[in-house]
Backbone bond lengths (Angstrom), bond angles and torsions (degrees), N, CA, C in turn:
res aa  C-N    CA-C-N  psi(-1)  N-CA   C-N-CA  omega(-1)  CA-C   N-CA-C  phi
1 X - - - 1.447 - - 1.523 108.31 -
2 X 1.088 105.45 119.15 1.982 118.98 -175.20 1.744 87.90 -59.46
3 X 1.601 107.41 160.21 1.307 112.74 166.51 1.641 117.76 -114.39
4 X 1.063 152.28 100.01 1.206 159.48 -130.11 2.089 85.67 -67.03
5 X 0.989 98.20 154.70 1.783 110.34 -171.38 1.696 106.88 -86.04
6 X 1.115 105.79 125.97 1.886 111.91 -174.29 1.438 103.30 -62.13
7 X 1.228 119.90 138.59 1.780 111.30 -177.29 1.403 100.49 -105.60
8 X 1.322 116.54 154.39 0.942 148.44 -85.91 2.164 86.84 -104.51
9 X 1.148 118.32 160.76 1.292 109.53 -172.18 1.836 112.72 -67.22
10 X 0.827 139.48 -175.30 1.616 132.74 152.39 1.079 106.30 -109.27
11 X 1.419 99.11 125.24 1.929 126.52 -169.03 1.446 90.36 -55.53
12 X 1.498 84.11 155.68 1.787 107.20 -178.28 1.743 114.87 -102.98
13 X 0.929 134.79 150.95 1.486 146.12 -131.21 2.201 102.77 -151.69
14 X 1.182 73.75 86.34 1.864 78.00 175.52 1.703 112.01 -51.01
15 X 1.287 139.44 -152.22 1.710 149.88 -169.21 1.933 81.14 -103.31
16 X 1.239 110.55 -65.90 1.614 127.37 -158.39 1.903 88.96 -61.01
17 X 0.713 123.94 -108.51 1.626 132.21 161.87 1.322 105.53 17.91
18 X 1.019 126.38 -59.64 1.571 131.63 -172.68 1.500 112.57 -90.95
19 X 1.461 105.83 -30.25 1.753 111.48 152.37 1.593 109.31 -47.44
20 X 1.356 107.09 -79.16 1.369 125.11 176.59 1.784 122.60 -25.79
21 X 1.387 91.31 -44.42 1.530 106.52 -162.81 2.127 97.33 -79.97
22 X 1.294 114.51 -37.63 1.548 119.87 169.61 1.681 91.47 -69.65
23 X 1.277 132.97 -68.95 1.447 91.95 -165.95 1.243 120.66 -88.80
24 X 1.057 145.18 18.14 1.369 134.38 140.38 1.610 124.55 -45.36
25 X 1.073 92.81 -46.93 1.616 115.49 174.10 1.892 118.24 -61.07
26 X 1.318 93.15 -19.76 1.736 126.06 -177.56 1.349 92.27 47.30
27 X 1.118 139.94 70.63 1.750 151.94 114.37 1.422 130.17 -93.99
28 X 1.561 97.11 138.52 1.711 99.49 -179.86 1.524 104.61 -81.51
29 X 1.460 99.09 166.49 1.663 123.58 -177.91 1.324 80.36 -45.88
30 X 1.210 156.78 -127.57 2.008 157.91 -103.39 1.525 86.38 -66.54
31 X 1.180 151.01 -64.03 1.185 143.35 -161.66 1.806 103.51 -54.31
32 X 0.853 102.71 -91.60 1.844 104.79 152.19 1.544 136.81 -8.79
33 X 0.982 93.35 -38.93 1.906 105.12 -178.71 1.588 78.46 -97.58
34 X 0.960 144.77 -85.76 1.451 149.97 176.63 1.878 113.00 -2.07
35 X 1.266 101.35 -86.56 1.480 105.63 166.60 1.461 118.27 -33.37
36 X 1.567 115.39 -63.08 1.280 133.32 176.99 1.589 108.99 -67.13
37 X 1.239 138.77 45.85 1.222 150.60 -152.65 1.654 103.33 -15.25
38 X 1.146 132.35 74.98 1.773 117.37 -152.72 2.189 71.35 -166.40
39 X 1.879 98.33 163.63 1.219 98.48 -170.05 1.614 96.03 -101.57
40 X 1.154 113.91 169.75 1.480 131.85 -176.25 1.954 100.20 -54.85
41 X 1.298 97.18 -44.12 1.475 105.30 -175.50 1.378 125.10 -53.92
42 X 1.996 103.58 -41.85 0.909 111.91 141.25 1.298 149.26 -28.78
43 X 1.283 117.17 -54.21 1.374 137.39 175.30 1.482 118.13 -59.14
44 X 1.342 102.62 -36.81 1.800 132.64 -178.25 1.519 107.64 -68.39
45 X 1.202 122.32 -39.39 1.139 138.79 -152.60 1.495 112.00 -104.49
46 X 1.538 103.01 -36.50 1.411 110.18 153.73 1.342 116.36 -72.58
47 X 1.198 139.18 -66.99 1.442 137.27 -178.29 1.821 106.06 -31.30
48 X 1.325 113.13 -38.73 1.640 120.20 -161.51 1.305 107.84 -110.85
49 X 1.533 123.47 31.76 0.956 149.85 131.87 1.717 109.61 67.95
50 X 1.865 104.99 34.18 0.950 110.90 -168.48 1.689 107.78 -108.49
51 X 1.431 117.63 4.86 1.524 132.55 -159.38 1.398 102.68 -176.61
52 X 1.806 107.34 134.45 1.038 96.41 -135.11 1.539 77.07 -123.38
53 X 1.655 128.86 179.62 1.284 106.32 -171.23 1.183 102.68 -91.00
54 X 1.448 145.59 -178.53 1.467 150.77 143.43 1.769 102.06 -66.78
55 X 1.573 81.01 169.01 1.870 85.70 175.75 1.279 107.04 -84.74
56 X 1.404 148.27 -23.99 1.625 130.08 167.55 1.826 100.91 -60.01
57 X 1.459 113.19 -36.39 1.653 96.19 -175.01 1.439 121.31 -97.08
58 X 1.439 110.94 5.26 1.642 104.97 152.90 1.550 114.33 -89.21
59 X 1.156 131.36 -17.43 1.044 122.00 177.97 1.531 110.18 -78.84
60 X 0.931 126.34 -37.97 1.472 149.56 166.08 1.516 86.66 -47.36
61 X 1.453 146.51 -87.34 1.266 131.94 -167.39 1.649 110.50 -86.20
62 X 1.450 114.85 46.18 1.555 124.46 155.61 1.555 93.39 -119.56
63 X 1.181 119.09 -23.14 1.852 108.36 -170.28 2.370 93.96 -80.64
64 X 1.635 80.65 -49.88 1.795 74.99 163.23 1.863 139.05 -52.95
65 X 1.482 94.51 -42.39 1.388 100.26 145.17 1.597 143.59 -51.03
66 X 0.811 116.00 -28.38 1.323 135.20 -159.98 1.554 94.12 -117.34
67 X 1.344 135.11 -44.20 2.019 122.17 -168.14 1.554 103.14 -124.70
68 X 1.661 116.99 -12.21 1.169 111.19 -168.22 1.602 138.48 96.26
69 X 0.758 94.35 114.06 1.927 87.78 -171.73 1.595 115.19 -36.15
70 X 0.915 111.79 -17.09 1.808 102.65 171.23 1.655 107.58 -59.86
71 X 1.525 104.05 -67.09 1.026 116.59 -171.60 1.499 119.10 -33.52
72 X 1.349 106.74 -35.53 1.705 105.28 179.33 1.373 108.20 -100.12
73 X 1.593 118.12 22.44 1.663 94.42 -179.25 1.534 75.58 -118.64
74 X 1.171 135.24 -3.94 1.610 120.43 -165.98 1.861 93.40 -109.72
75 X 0.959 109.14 -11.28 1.798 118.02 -169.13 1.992 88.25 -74.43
């Protein structure tokens, strides 16, 4: 019996990167933590490279990468 293929990890997201990736998107940290159901502090804490994301919330900001923060606040 074949084993169906593990997909693929969810890319990893440096402090700067995930800075980068909110303003590209041109939203502040509360707007951002908001959409991304996650707290502002959160957001803070990631950018300053003190907390790091989990794998449901890097993948969550690879789908943002990839369609844009609209896409996941209207999804």
């Amino acid at each position: 019996m074949a084993v169906a293929d593990e997909p693929p990890a969810p890319p990893l997201f440096s402090p700067t990167a995930i800075r980068q990736l909110r303003e590209r998107n041109r939203v502040g940290r509360s707007a951002f933590a908001y959409g991304l159901n996650i707290s502002a502090r959160t957001v803070e804490r990631s950018e300053a490279g003190t907390m790091k994301p989990s794998g449901p919330a890097r993948r969550l900001l690879g789908v943002v990468q990839k369609h844009g923060f609209e896409f996941v606040v209207t999804a």
